[in-house]
C-alpha positions as CSV (number, residue, x, y, z in Angstrom):
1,X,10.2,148.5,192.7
2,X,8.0,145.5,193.0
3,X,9.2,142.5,194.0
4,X,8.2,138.7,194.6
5,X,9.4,136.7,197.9
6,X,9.7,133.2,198.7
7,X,13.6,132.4,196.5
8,X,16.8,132.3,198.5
9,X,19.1,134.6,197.1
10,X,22.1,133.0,195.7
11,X,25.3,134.2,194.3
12,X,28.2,136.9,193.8
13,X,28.3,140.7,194.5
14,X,31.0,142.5,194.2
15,X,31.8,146.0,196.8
16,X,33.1,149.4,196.3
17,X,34.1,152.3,198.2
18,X,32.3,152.9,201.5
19,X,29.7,155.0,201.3
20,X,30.6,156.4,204.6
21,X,34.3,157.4,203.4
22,X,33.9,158.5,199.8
23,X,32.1,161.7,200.0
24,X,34.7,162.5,203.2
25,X,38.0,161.9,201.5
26,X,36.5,164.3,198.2
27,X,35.7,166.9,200.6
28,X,39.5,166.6,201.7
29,X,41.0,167.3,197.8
30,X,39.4,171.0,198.6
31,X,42.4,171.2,201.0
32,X,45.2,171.7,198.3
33,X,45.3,173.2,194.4
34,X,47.1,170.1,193.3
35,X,45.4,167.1,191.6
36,X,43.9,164.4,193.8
37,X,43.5,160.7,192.3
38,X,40.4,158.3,194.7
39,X,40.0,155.3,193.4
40,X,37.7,152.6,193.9
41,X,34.6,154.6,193.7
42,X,31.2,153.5,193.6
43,X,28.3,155.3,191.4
44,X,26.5,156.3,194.1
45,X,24.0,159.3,194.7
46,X,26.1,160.8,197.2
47,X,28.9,160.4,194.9
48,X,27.3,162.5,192.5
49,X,26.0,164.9,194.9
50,X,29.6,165.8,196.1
51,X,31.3,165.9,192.5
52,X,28.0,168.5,191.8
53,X,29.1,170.7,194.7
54,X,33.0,170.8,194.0
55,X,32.4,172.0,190.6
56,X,29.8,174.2,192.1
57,X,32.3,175.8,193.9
58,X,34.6,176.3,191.0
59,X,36.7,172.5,191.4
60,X,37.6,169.9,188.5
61,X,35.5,166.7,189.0
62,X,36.5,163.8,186.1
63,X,35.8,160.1,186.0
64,X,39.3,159.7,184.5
65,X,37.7,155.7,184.0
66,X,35.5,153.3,185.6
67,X,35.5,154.1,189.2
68,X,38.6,156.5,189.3
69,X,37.6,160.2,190.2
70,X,40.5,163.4,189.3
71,X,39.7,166.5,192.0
72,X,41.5,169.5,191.3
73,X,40.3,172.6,193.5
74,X,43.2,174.5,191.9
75,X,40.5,177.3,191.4
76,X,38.2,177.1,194.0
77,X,35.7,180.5,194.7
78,X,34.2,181.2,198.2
79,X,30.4,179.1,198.7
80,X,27.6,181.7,197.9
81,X,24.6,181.0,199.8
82,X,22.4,180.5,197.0
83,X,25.0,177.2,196.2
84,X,24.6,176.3,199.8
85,X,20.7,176.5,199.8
86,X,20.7,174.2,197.1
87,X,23.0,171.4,198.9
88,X,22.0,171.4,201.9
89,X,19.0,169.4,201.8
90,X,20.5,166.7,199.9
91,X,23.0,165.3,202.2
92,X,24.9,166.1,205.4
93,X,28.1,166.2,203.6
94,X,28.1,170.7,202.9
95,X,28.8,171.2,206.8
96,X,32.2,169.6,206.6
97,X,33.5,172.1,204.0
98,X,33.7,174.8,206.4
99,X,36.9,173.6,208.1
100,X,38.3,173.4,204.0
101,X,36.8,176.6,203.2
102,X,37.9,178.4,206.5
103,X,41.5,177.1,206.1
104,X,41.0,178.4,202.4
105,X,39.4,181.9,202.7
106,X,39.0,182.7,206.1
107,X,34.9,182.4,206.1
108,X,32.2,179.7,205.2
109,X,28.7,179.6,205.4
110,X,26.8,177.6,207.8
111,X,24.5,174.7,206.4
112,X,21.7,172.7,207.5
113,X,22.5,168.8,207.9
114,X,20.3,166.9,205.3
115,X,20.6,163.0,204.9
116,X,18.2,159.9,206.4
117,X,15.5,160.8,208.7
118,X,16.6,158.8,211.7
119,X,16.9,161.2,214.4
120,X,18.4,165.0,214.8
121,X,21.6,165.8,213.8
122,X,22.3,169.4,214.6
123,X,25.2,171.7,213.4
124,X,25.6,172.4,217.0
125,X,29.0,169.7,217.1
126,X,30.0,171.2,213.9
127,X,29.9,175.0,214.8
128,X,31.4,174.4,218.4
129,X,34.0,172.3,217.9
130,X,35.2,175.4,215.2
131,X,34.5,178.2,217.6
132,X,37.3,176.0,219.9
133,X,39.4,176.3,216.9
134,X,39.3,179.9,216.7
135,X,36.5,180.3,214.1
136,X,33.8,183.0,215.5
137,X,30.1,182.7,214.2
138,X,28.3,185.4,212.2
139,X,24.2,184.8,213.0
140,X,21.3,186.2,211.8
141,X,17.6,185.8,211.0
142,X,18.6,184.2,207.1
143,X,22.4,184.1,207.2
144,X,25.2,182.4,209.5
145,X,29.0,182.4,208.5
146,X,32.2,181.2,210.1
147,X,34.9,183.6,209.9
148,X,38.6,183.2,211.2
149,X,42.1,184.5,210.2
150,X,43.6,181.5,210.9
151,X,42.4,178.3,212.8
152,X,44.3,177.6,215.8
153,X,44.9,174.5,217.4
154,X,43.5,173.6,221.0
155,X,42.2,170.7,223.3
156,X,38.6,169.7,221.9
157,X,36.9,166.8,224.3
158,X,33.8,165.4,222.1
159,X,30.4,165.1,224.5
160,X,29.7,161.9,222.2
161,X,31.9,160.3,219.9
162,X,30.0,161.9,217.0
163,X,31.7,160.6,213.3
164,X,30.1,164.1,211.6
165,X,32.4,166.3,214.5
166,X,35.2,163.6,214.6
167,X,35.4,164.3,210.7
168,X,35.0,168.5,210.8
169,X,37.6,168.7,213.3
170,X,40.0,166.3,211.7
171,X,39.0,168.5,208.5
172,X,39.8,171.8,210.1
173,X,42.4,171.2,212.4
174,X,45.2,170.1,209.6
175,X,45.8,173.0,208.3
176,X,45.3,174.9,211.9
177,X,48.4,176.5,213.5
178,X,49.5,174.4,216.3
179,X,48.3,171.1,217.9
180,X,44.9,170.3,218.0
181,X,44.0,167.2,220.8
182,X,40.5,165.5,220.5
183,X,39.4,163.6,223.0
184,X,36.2,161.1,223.0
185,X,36.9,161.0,219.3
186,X,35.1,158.4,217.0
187,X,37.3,155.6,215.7
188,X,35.1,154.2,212.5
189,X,37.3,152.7,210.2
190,X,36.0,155.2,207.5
191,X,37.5,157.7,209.7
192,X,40.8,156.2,209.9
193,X,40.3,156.0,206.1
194,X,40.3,159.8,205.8
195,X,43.1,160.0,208.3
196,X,45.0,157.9,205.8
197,X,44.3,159.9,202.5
198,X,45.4,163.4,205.2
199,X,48.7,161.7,206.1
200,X,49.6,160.8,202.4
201,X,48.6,164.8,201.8
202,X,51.5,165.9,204.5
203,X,49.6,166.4,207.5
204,X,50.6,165.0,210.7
205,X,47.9,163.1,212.5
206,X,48.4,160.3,215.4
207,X,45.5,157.9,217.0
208,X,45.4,156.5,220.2
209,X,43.4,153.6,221.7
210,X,41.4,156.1,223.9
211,X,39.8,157.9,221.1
212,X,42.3,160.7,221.2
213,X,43.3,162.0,217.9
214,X,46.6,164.5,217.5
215,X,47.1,166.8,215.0
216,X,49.7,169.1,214.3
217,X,48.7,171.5,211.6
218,X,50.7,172.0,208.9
219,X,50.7,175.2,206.2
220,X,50.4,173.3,203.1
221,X,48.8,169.8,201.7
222,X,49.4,168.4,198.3
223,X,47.6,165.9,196.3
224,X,46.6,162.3,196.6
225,X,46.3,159.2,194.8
226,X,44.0,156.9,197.4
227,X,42.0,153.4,197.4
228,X,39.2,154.0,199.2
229,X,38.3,151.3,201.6
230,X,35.8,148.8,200.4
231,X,31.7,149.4,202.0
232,X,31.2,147.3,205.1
233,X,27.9,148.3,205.4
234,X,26.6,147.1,202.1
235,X,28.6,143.9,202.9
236,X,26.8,143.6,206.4
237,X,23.5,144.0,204.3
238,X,23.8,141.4,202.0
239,X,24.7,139.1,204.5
240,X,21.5,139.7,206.5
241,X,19.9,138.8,202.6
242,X,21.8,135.6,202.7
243,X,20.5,135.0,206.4
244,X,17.1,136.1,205.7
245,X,16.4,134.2,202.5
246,X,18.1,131.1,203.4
247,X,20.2,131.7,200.8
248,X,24.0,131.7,199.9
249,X,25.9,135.0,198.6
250,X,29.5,135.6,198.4
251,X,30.8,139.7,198.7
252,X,33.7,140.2,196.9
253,X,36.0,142.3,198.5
254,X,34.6,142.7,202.0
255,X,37.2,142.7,204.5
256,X,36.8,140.4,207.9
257,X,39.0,143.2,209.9
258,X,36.7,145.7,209.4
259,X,33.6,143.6,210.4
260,X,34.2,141.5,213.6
261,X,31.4,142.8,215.7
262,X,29.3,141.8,212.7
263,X,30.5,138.7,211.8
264,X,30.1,137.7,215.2
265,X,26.9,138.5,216.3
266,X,25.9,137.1,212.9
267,X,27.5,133.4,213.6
268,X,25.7,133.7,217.1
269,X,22.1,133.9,215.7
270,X,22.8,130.7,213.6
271,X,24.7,132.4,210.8
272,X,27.6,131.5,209.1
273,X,30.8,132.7,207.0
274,X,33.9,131.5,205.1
275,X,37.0,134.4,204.6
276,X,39.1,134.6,201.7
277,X,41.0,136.5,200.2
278,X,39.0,137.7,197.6
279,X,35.7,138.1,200.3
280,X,33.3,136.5,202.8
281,X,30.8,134.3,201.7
282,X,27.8,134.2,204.0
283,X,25.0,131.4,204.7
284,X,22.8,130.3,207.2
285,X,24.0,127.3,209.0
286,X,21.1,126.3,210.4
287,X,17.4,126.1,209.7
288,X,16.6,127.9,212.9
289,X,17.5,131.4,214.1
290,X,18.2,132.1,217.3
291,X,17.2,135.2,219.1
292,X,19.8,137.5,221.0
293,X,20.1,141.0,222.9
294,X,22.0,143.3,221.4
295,X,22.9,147.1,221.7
296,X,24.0,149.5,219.1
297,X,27.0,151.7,219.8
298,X,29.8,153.6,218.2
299,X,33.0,151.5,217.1
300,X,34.0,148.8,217.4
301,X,30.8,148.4,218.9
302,X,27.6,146.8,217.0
303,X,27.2,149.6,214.7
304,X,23.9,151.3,214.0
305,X,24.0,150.6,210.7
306,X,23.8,146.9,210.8
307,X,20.7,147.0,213.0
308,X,18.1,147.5,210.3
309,X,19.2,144.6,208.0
310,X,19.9,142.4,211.0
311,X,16.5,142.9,212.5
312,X,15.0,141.3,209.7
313,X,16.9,138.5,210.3
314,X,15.6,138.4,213.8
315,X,12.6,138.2,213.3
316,X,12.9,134.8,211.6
317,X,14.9,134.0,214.7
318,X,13.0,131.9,217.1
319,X,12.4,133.1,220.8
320,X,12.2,136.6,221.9
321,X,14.9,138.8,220.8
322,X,15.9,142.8,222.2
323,X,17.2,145.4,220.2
324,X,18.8,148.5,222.2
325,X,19.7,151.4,220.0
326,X,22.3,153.9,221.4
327,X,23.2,156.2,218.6
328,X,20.0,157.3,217.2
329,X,16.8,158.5,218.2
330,X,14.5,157.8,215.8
331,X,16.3,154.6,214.1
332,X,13.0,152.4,214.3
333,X,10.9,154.3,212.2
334,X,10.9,151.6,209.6
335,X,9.5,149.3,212.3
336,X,5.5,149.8,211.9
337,X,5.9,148.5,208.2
338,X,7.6,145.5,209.3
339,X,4.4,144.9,211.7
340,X,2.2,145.2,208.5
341,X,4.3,142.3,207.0
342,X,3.5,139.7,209.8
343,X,6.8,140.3,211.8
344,X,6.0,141.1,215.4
345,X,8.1,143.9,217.4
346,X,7.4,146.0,220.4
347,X,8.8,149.5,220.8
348,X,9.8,150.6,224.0
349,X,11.0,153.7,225.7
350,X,12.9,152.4,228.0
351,X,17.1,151.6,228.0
352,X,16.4,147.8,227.9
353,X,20.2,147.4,227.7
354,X,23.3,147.8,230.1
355,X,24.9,150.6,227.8
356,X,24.8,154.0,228.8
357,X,23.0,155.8,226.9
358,X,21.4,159.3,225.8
359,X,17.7,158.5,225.0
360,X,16.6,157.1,228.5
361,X,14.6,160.0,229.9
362,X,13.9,161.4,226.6
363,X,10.7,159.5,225.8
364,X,12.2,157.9,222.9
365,X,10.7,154.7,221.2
366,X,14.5,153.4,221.4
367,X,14.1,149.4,222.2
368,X,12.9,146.9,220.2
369,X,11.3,143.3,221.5
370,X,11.0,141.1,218.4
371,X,9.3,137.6,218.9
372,X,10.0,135.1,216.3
373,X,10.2,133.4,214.1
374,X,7.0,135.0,211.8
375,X,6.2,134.2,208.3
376,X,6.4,137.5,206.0
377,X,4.0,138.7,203.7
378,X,4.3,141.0,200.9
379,X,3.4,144.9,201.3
380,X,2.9,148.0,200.0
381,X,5.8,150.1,201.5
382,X,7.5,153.6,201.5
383,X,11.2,153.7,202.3
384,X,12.0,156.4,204.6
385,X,15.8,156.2,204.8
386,X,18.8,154.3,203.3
387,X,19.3,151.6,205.5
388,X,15.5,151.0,206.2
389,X,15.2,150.6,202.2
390,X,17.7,148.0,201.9
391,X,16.5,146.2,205.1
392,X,12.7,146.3,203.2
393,X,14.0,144.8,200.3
394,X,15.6,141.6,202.4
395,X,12.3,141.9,204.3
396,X,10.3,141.7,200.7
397,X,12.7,138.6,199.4
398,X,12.2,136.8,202.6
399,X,8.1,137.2,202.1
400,X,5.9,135.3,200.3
401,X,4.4,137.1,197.8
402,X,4.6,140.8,196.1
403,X,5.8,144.0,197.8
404,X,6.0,147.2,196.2
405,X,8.4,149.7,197.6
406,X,8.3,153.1,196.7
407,X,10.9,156.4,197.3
408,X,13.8,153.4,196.3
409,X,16.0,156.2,195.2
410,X,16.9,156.9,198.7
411,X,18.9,153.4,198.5
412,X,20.9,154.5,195.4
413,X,22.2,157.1,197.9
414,X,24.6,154.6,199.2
415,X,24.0,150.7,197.3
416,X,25.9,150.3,194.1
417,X,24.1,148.8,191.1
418,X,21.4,147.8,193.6
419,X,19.0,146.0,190.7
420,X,21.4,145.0,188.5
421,X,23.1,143.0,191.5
422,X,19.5,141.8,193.1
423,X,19.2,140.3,189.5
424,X,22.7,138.4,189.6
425,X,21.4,136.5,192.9
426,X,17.9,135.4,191.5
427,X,15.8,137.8,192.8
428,X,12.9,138.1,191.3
429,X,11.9,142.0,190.3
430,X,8.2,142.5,188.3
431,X,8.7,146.0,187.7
């Protein structure tokens, strides 16, 4: 993708299911043989990549119309490994059928976690927390499979409020005999989405305000018919574009609840918004930036997914702002090409924060200093993960100049329409 900075981008864009919930809430129609009806689903890679694997394993996937998806896993067949070989680089989604396939057949096989590059994210959580639940692991030098006759249900307490564990345990635990208690659990609102679509299944599953999760497991689920919430995320990133290009965009359907950390962090730097109904609309306020300290952290904390798009806007910010990240390791890769473009940020391996946090003593480049504000220029760049493409793409708009980004597909994994909407707000695209 080539494109040419130096226009504010002005206009509408409209969102659809999170990126962070859809592929979840499929994986949960594997829990029954009846028909399951999501709605509100966005033509996404991951999307795609999930539908693939369903069908793989012997499920009904059909677009019954635009954005409506029909699961039936009425005659769903044990995962062979060569189907598992062949997900499990794609996406991190394949773990999270084991709790499904163990409540289904008594044994699933062990993937790899694919997705971004933006620090590890080992099956260690995963396998654990189902070993608590009964589940005992089958290793060797090419093979490892998760075998139970039933799950039972137990006390699970969460080192780190992982989303990936919070999910497999929720997953697993449903259709577990007994009462299953996690503690330290995360809270994203995509996770209460997939609580949601469980409940309306049959299961019985309660949430209290410090991060403990009940549930009490139930022998049978039935199908669905479920909205999925819309993608904060995606709204968060256009809003940094708005910000960025000293522009004006409104994002239909993006919900204020869902995004107060955001929003206010975002008015603090010199941002602004108007809720309706229908959306936000987002703008900058004033001509200058301000800088700020912030740190990452699970919800409702400033979530690591806002960080990338919202350092670009910092660095347009004037005064010296610091960026702690908290949830992963490796979350500044995209940083360097950022330097290349003008922008001028310092990585450091020190905690330079008052959050707790993992990466400390691990000689991690997990703090960012970012001095602004710095004019952008355009760049030759290759995106190296989801978020990091989208925030290039504000970071190429904002430029002057042409940028040519490269591996863009990664962004397809989890932005709608992404040309097609860059198009609807002026944005210039050569090729």
């Amino acid at each position: 993708m080539i494109l040419r900075g130096g226009k504010p981008l002005i206009g509408e864009v409209s969102l659809r299911g999170a990126k962070n919930a859809l592929p979840k809430i499929m994986v949960a129609a594997l829990l029954t043989n009846e028909k399951c009806t999501l709605r509100n689903v966005a033509r996404i890679v991951d999307v795609t990549i999930v539908s693939d694997l369903i069908r793989a394993l012997g499920g009904e996937v059909q677009e019954l119309e635009d954005g409506v998806l029909e699961i039936c896993a009425a005659n769903l067949r044990p995962m062979e490994r060569g189907t598992l070989k062949e997900f499990s680089g794609k996406s991190r989604i394949p773990i999270l059928t084991c709790g499904p396939l163990l409540a289904r057949f008594g044994a699933a096989p062990v993937p790899s976690l694919g997705g971004c590059r933006i620090g590890t994210r080992p099956v260690d959580f995963h396998i654990r927390a189902l070993q608590d639940l009964g589940a005992t692991l089958e290793d060797s030098a090419h093979d490892a499979h998760l075998r139970c006759e039933r799950l039972l249900g137990t006390k699970i307490r969460l080192d780190y409020p992982s989303v990936g564990a919070t999910e497999q345990v929720i997953l697993a635990a449903v259709c577990a005999e007994g009462v299953t208690e996690l503690s330290n659990a995360a809270m994203e609102p995509e996770i209460m989405d997939l609580i949601m679509v469980l409940q309306k299944m049959g299961s019985i599953i309660s949430v209290d305000v410090d991060r403990v999760i009940t549930i009490v497991g139930v022998r049978k689920l039935h199908g669905f018919d479920h909205t999925a919430l819309p993608d904060r995320l995606e709204a968060a990133s256009w809003a940094c574009a708005a910000i960025a290009t000293q522009g004006r965009i409104f994002v239909r359907n993006a919900k204020q609840f869902h995004m107060m950390t955001f929003l206010n962090r975002y008015r603090q730097i010199g941002g602004e918004y108007r809720v309706t109904n229908e959306g936000i609309e987002f703008w900058r306020a004033e001509e200058k930036l301000r800088s700020t300290a912030l740190e990452t952290d699970v919800h409702p904390g400033f979530t690591t997914d806002y960080q990338q798009p919202f350092v670009i806007a910092l660095t347009q910010a004037e005064g010296i702002s610091i960026v702690h990240e908290t949830v992963y390791e490796q979350r500044f890769g995209y940083v360097d090409a950022l330097n290349r473009m003008g922008a001028k940020i310092q990585l450091y391996r020190e905690c330079l924060g008052g959050l707790k946090c993992r990466f400390g003593q691990r000689n991690y480049r997990h703090s960012a200093v970012i001095v602004g504000p710095t004019p952008l220029r355009g760049a030759e760049i290759e995106i190296p993960d989801l978020r990091a493409g989208f925030s290039y793409v504000i970071a190429a708009l904002a430029a002057q100049g042409d940028s040519t980004l490269t591996n863009t597909g990664l962004i397809e994994r989890g932005y709608e329409n992404l040309v097609p909407k860059l198009c609807a707000l002026g944005a210039e695209i050569l090729e």
